[in-house]
Phi, psi and omega in degrees: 000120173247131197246160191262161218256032203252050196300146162308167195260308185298334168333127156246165177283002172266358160258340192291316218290334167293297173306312188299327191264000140312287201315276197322320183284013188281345185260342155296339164313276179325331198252015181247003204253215194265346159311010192309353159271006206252319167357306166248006168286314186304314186306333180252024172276159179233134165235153166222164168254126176267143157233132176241162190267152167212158186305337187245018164135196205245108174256140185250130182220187152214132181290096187239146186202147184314163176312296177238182165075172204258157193203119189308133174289143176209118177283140173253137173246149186259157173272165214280006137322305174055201205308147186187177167318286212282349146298333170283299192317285184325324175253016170291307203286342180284272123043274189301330168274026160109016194225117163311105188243145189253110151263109174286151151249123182252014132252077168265354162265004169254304157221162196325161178263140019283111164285356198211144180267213179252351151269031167243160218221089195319332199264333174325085180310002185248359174252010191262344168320273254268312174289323155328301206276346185263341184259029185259313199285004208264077172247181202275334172321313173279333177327293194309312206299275201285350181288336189298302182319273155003269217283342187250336170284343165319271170311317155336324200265157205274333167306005198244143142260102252257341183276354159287148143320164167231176190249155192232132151229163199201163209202101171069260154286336158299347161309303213274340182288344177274338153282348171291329179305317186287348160276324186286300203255051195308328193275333180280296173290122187219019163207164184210141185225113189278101158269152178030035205296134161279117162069082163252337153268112189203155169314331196310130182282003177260035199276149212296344125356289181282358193267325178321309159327331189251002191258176193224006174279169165263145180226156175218128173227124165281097166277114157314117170329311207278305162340277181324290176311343145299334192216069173311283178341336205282334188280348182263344127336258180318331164288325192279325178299297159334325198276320198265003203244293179116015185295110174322115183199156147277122146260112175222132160280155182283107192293162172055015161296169160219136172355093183114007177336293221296345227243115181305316185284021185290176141277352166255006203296151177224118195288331175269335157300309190290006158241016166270358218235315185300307180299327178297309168301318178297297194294306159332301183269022190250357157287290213251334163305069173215000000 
C-alpha cells in the first residue's frame, strides 16, 4: 500500500495514521468475508491512497488496481457510510477481475475518511442528524462538479486506460451519483450499475431519472425488495425512461432483499442475492467498458 505523496498541508499525521490503518485493515475484511475464493486473486491487487483536487476541496479515495498493466476504470460510490474497510475489500474484489477501481469518500468536504465512527447507529436519531446534515452538500451541481474531477484524475493514472470506457458503480445513495456521473461525462461513462439506489425517481427537476437521456451508458438497477414496496411505481418510471432514452439495461427487483442487501458489513446482507448483483455488475462492464 502506497499513499501519495503530495498530501494537503492540513493533513496531520493523525489523519495519515487513521486512513493508513483503514487501508491496512482492509485485508482483515477480505479474510472474514464471503469471498473466500477469491481470496488470493485479491491479495494480488496493488492500492494506494489518493488525493484528488475538485473545485470544492480535496477528496480522499483509494485506488485499487491489478498488479500490472493499464486497466478500464471503475468509480465505486459508497452508501451513506461511505469510504471504509469493506469498500476497499469491495474494490479489492472488482480490481482481481481486471478493473482500476477509484472508491471515493464522498463527504469529503465536511471530512478525511472514516467519516463515521463504529458506534453510529441509523436508528440513533443524532446520528441519522448528523448524516442528514451531510449529505445536504450532495446537491446535483457538486455531484457534477466531482464526476468531472473524478473522470480527468482517472485518465491521468498510469493503472488506467484511459481508451476504455469507464464504469460507476453506487450502493444505496451512490446509486443515484452513478448516473449523475454519467450525465456529466457521457463520452466517458459508459455502464452504471445501481444497487439498492436511494431517490432515483423524484420531483426534483435533476432527479436521476430525467438525467438518462443525457447519458451514453449502459445499466443494471438492482431494486431492494423492501424499497420497491415503498415506492412501487419507481421500477416502471425507470424502465419506461431507460426505453425512451434506447440506453441498453437490466432492471430488476432483487426478491426477498431489504435495503443495503449488497454491503457485507450489512446487517441485511444477503450473500447469495449479492453475487447474483456481482454477476450482473461483471457482465455489464465486460459489454459497455470497450
Amino acid at each position: 500500500m502506497q499513499s501519495d505523496v503530495n498530501q494537503p498541508e492540513s493533513l496531520t499525521d493523525n489523519s495519515l495514521s487513521r486512513r493508513d490503518m483503514m487501508l491496512l485493515s482492509a485485508a482483515a475484511i477480505v479474510a472474514a468475508s464471503a469471498w473466500p475464493l477469491e481470496a488470493a486473486a485479491m491479495a494480488e491487487v496493488r492500492e494506494r491512497a489518493v488525493d484528488i483536487k475538485t473545485p470544492d476541496g480535496t477528496c480522499d479515495a483509494v485506488l485499487v488496481s491489478p498488479a500490472k498493466g493499464k486497466s478500464p476504470a471503475v468509480i465505486l460510490y459508497p452508501d451513506a457510510l461511505g469510504l471504509r474497510p469493506v469498500k476497499v475489500a469491495m474494490a479489492k474484489r472488482l480490481a482481481a477481475q481486471g478493473y482500476a477501481v477509484l472508491v471515493i469518500n464522498p463527504f469529503y468536504r465536511a471530512r478525511r475518511a472514516p467519516v463515521f465512527p463504529p458506534s453510529f447507529d441509523y436508528a440513533n436519531p443524532a446520528d441519522r442528524a448528523e448524516l442528514a446534515k451531510l449529505r445536504e452538500a450532495h446537491t446535483h451541481d457538486a455531484l457534477t462538479r466531482d464526476a468531472h474531477a473524478l473522470v480527468a484524475f482517472l485518465d491521468a493514472q498510469p493503472e488506467v486506460n484511459s481508451q476504455k470506457k469507464i464504469g460507476a458503480v453506487g450502493f444505496c445513495m451512490g446509486g443515484s451519483m452513478t448516473i449523475r456521473a454519467a450525465a456529466a461525462e457521457p463520452s466517458r461513462v459508459g455502464a452504471c450499475a445501481s444497487f439498492h439506489g436511494g431517490q432515483l425517481v423524484t420531483d426534483d427537476p435533476n432527479s436521476p431519472h430525467k438525467l438518462i437521456s443525457k447519458t451514453q451508458a449502459s445499466y443494471h438497477i438492482a431494486v431492494a425488495a423492501d424499497d420497491d414496496v415503498k415506492q412501487p411505481d419507481a421500477k416502471t418510471v425507470l424502465a419506461d425512461t431507460l426505453k425512451a432514452a434506447k440506453r441498453p439495461n437490466t432492471l430488476e427487483v432483487y426478491p426477498g432483499t431489504h435495503h443495503g442487501w449488497m454491503v457485507p458489513d450489512s446487517k441485511i446482507y444477503d450473500q447469495a442475492q449479492a453475487e447474483r448483483g456481482w454477476v450482473a455488475m461483471t457482465k455489464l462492464y465486460k459489454r459497455a467498458l470497450v
